[in-house]
C-alpha positions, 0 to 999 in steps of 0.5 A: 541605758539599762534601768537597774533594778534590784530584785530578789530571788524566792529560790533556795542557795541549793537551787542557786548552786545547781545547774538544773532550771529553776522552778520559777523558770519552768517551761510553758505548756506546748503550743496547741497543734492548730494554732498558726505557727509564728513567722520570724523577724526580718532586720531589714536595710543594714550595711551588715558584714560579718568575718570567718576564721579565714578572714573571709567578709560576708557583707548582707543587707537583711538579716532575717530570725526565727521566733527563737531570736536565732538567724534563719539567712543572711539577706542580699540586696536582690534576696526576696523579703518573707511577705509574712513577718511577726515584726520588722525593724527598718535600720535606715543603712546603718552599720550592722556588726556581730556581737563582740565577745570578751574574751577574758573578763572579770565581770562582778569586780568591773561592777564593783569597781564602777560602783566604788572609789575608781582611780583607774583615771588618777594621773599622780599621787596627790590627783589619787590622794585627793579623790580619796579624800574626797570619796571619803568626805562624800561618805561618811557612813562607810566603815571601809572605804573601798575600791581600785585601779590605782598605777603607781607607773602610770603615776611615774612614782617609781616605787609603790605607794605607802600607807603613811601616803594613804593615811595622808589621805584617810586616817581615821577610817580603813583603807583598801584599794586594789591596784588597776591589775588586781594582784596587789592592795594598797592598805592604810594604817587603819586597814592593817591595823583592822585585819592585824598586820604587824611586823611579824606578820609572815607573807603567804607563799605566792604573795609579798609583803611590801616593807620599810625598816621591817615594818609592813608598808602598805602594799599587799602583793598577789596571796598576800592581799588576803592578810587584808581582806578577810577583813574588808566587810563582804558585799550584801546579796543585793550589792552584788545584784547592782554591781552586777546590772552596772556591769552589764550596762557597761557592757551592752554600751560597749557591744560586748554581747558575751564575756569569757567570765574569769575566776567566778566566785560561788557568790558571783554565780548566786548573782547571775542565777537571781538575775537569770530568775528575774528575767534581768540576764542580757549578756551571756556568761561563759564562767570559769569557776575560781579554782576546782572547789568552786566548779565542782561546787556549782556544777557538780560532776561537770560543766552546767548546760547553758541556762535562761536561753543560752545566758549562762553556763559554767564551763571551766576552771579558772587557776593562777600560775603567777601574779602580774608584771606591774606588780612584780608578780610575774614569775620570769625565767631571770630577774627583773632588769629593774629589780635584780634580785626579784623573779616573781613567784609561782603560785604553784608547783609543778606537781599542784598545778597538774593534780588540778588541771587533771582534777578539773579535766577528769570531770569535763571542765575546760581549763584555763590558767593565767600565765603572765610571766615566762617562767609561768607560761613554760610551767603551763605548757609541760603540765598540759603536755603531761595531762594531755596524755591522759585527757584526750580530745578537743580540750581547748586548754587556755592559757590566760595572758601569755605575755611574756614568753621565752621565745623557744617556747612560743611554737609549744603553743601550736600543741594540744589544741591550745588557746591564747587568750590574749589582750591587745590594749595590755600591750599598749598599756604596758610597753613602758612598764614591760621595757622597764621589768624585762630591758630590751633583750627579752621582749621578742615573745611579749605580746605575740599575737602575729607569731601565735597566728603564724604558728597556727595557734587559735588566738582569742582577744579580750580586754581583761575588763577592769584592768582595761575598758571592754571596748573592743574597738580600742582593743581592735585599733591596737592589734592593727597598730601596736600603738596607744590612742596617743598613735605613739610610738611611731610605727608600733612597738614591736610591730612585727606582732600586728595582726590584720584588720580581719584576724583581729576582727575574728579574735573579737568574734567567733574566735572568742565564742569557739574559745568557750565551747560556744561556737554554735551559739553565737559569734558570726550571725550564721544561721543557727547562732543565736541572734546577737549583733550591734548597730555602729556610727561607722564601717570598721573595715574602712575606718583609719585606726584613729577613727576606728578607735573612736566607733560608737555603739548605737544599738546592741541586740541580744536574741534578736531584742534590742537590750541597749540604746545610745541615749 
């Protein structure tokens, strides 16, 4: 594993802020012309393959790298070895994979939540009130207690949780602790009390206030959880640092060796460019800015070149067109079959929502919208046919989620050159939940992987870590199946959207590099790519999704160095 460290960074927030190279990591002096030029290193004796768009597997044996940490080939068992090598690492006929990408993520909130209260794993109510009890007793110098990843369905509670039933729990101290999908908070008295929730306090458009008899009853949905934490004390610089090094550890031990990183705060950014400074970046950053403001304030006039050696780069905008479907958040076409007079809520208008994407795209920044609902995916789609016209090109417009789509909207995704960044475990996660909030009749364009591919649509797969683990072997079994590590339901649900064992490979791949601008730097371990590739206990394309599902990582190389070892 990583050791942790915190460090601390000599530059200046300005300099933090910009994309120019820091001073600290200026380039050294040209090497001088007689002296003998560095020969490479050769990754020798691998059971390694590789997956193209086509499905195409290249399977090779050597792998061998430029000084640079970039592939020069792809070795054959009968492909003569250099005789002159810098170093040469010997894998005993271990399997050799390229790097995952992450295709959608949220980086600093899985460090937080890692290092915070997680009840991610609370299977009821009293399980969850206990480790809030326990958490809180384990801490008694916290002035908040703080943290996530509670399921009121994954509890069978049928209904949200109360601040009566939290202060059960934490009465003489505040509360705040985000649901598992992070668009609703869960507040106890104290923590309404401490940011001044009252029963007049009015909802922010975008957002609800859960109540009972008038009064607010713990719950804070999508815009309306900011009543509560713009009260929550805001993490230190140096928290942010091991919130972040905890992350990408977690990410590392998974193989994931790049991450699409989703709605970035200017405070995330400053993190990432102290780690960078430091020398302590492993995993690369493809950032979306939280909204236009932030981009705009971090990379100026546009994205920010790719920094520390293709480690970090800022390249879009990150904007929300609604909330979440466990949360009742989703803004669906009709009301939900278990809410009748609830759609959700659009968290723009038709109008907002087209100034910023054309705002963001005037400047060269990649826009990327989280739609989950249908009603949101269809507002998506007609601003990117109205701004298209304008902003033409290889845009790559994103749309984030893409859940629950009103089927006579699916083929709209083939236009454009549209991206749908997709998670296959929410599918398994949610098909309970998802039959519940839509009934059987309008589940057709829910989680449609097989149907965007059909409709040649580039469908790039992600986790949505924290909301789900950044395992994409768990991920990769359930794009194949439709079924959950507990192999139900029986012959997948809705399994006319499974896709193949190599489509969902690619997803997890290149598919998720091109979906970030970065397809020349990494994603297939063809020769240019930066060098990024892990070491596993098992052949993927011969395991059954029980055991594919259950692959190990043993080692994950990042520019050709070996960032993390099992043990």
């Amino acid at each position: 594993m990583l050791k942790p460290a915190i460090v601390a960074s000599s530059l200046v927030a300005a300099s933090l802020l910009s994309g120019a190279p820091a001073q600290a990591r200026r380039a050294p002096p040209p090497t001088p012309a007689d002296a003998p030029a560095s020969a490479g290193a050769l990754v020798d004796d691998v059971d390694g393959m590789t997956v193209d768009g086509q499905g195409h597997v290249t399977r090779f044996t050597g792998l061998l790298l430029s000084p640079a940490g970039r592939v020069v080939r792809l070795l054959g068992a009968k492909d003569k070895r250099p005789d002159r090598l810098d170093w040469r690492a010997d894998m005993k006929g271990r399997v050799m994979l390229p790097g995952f990408i992450d295709a959608h993520g949220h980086v600093m909130e899985m460090g937080f939540r890692a290092l915070e209260l997680d009840l991610s794993d609370a299977v009821s109510l009293a399980d969850a009130q206990g480790r809030i009890a326990a958490y809180a007793a384990a801490n008694p110098d916290r002035k908040w207690i703080v943290g996530g990843g509670w399921n009121q369905e994954k509890w069978g509670l049928g209904r949200f949780p109360t601040a009566a039933e939290l202060d059960h729990a934490v009465g003489d101290r505040p509360v705040w602790l985000t649901r598992a999908d992070s668009h609703a908070g869960w507040a106890n008295t104290a923590a309404m009390r401490a940011a001044g929730v009252t029963a007049r306090t009015v909802a922010p458009a975008g957002g609800r206030i859960e109540r009972a008899d008038g009064q607010p009853a713990g719950v804070f949905v999508d815009a309306a959880r900011e009543l509560v934490e713009k009260a929550v004390p805001r993490p230190a610089p140096k928290d942010r640092d091991a919130a972040f090094l905890k992350a990408q550890a977690i990410l590392l031990g998974y193989g994931v060796t790049a991450t699409a990183d989703m709605a970035m705060s200017i405070d995330d950014w400053l993190s990432y460019r102290r780690m960078g400074d430091a020398g302590a970046l492993r995993v690369r950053l493809m950032t979306y800015g939280l909204g236009v403001e932030t981009a705009v304030q971090i990379g100026g006039t546009g994205p920010t070149p790719w920094l520390y050696d293709d480690h970090l780069r800022m390249g879009g905008v990150k904007l929300f067109a609604d909330g979440a479907l466990g949360s009742r958040g989703a803004w669906l076409k009709a009301p939900y079959a278990d809410a009748p007079g609830q759609t959700g809520a659009g968290f723009m208008s038709d109008d907002v929502i087209r100034n910023r994407m054309s705002r963001a795209a005037m400047d060269g920044y990649q826009v990327a919208v989280h739609a989950i609902g249908d009603r949101a995916n269809a507002q998506v789609l007609a601003a990117i046919d109205e701004v298209s016209e304008t902003y033409k090109g290889d845009r790559r417009w994103r749309i984030e989620h893409a859940q629950i789509v009103d089927p006579a909207d699916l083929p709209r995704f083939a236009q454009h050159g549209i991206v749908a960044s997709m998670q296959p475990t929410h599918a398994t996660s949610d098909r309970r939940m998802a039959e519940a909030r839509l009934g059987p009749d309008r589940l057709a364009g829910a989680y449609a992987w097989a149907t965007m591919l059909r409709n040649g649509v580039p469908l790039a797969f992600g986790s949505d870590f924290p909301v789900e683990k950044p395992d994409c072997f768990a991920g990769w079994a359930a794009a194949i199946t439709r079924q959950g590590a507990d192999g139900e339901p029986f012959g997948g649900w809705q399994p006319q959207e499974r896709v193949t064992r190599e489509q969902a490979w690619w997803a997890f791949t290149g598919a998720g590099a091109r979906a970030g601008f970065a397809e020349r730097e990494f994603g297939t371990l063809e020769p240019g790519q930066m060098a990024d590739f892990i070491i596993v206990d098992r052949d993927p394309m011969l395991a059954s999704p029980t055991d594919l599902r259950a692959t190990r990582v043993e080692e994950t190389w990042v520019g050709g160095r070996k960032v993390w070892t099992r043990g």
